[in-house]
C-alpha positions in Angstrom: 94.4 123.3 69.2 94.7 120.5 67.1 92.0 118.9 64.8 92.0 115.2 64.6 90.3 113.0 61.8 89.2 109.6 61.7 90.0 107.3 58.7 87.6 104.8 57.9 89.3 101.0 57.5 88.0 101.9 53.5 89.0 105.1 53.1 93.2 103.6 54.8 93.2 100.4 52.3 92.2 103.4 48.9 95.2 105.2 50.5 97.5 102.2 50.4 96.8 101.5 46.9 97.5 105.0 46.2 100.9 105.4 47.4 102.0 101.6 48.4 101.5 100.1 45.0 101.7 96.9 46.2 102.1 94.0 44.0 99.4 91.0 43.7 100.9 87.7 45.7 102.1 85.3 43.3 99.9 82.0 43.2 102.5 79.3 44.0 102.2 76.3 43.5 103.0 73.0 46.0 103.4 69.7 44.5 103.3 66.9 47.6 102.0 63.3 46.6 98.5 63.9 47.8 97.9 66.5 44.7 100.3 65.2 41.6 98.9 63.4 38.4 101.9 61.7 36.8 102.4 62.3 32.8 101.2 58.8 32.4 97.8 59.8 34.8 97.3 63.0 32.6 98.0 61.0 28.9 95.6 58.4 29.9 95.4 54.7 28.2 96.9 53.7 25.1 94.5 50.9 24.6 91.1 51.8 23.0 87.7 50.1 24.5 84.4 49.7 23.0 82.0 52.1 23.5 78.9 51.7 21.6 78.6 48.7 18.8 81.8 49.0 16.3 83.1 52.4 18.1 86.4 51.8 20.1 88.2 55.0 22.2 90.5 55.5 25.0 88.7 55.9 28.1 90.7 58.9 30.0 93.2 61.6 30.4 94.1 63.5 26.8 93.8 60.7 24.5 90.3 60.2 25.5 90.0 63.5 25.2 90.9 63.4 21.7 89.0 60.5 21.1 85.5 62.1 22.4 85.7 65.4 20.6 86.5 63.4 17.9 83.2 61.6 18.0 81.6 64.1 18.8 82.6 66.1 15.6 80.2 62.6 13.8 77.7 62.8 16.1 75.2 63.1 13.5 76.8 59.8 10.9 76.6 57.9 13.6 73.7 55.7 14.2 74.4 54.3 17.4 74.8 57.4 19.6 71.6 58.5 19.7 71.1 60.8 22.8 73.1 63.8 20.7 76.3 63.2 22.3 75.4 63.7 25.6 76.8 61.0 27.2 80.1 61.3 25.8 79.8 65.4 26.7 79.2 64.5 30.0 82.5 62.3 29.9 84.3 65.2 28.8 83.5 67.4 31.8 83.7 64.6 34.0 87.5 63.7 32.4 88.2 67.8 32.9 86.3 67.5 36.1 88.8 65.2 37.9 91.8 66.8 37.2 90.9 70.1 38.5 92.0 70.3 41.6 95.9 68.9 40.9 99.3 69.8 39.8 102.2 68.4 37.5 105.8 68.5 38.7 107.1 69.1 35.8 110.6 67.2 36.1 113.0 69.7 33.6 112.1 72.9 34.5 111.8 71.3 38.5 108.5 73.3 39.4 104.9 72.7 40.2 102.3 73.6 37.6 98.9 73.1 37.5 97.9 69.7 35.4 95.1 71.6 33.3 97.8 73.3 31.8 99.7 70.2 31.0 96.6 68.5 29.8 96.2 72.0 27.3 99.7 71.6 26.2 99.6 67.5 25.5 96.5 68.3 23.4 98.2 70.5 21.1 101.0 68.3 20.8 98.3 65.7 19.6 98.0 64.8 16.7 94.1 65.1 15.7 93.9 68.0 18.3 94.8 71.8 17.6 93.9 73.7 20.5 91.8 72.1 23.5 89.7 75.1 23.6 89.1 75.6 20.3 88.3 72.3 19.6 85.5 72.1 22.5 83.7 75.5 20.6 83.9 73.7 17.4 82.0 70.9 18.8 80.1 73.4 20.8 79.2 75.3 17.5 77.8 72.0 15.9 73.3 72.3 15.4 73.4 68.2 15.5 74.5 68.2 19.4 72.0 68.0 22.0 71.4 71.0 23.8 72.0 69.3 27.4 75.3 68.1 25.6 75.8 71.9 24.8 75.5 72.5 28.7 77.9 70.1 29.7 80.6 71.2 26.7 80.2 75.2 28.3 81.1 73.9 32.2 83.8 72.2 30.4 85.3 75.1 28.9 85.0 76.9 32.3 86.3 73.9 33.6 89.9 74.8 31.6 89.4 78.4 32.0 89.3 77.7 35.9 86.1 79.2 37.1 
């Protein structure tokens, strides 16, 4: 006589990591026109506005990056931002925000990346910026900063880390 068992759909997918050692998928990515920033999308403007009274940056992309964590490093000498940097925290998650969800063909190496890592490396290349993330827990760090402009700095870095 002969026995038979039933496997549970559990107990078949612990035996096929046992024995097929099967390798996680590789996360490729596609760059099409509906979900590419250009270089000059992800740099941003060259040409500084005025933000509050005698206080000029660059709106978007990683110069007004710079230019935000930069003020918000002064937060406290200056006189005329006086909600603790939250606005301009807020700016810097909405700036992460909207690049999120695209890519960077990046025209030497001829493959798709995703443009948060383009933005990370442009930083660095920067030169009042070390390391994006770094930079953003420096600021983070700071007891002169708001505590709503805290919040906003922390979905910012999870922004980056993509959570």
């Amino acid at each position: 006589m002969s026995k038979r068992f039933i496997v549970s759909e559990q107990e078949k997918n612990k035996i096929r990591k046992l024995y097929l050692m099967e390798e996680p998928k590789e996360d490729r990515k596609f760059c099409h026109s509906g979900n590419v920033k250009t270089l000059e999308e992800i740099m941003g403007d060259e040409e500084d506005d005025d933000y509050i009274d005698g206080i000029r940056m660059r709106k978007n992309g990683v110069r007004g990056l710079v230019d935000k964590l930069e003020l918000l490093k002064s937060v406290r000498l200056l006189k005329n931002v006086s909600d603790g940097g939250v606005h301009l925290a807020n700016q810097i998650m909405d700036n992460l925000k909207s690049y999120k969800p695209y890519n960077y063909f990046d025209e030497t190496k001829k493959e798709c990346n995703r443009a948060m890592d383009k933005i990370i490396e442009l930083y660095k290349e920067n030169e009042h910026g070390e390391e994006l993330v770094k930079d953003i827990e420096k600021v983070y760090a700071l007891q002169s900063l708001n505590p709503r402009a805290k919040e906003f700095l922390k979905q910012s870095l999870n922004i980056i880390k993509g959570e």
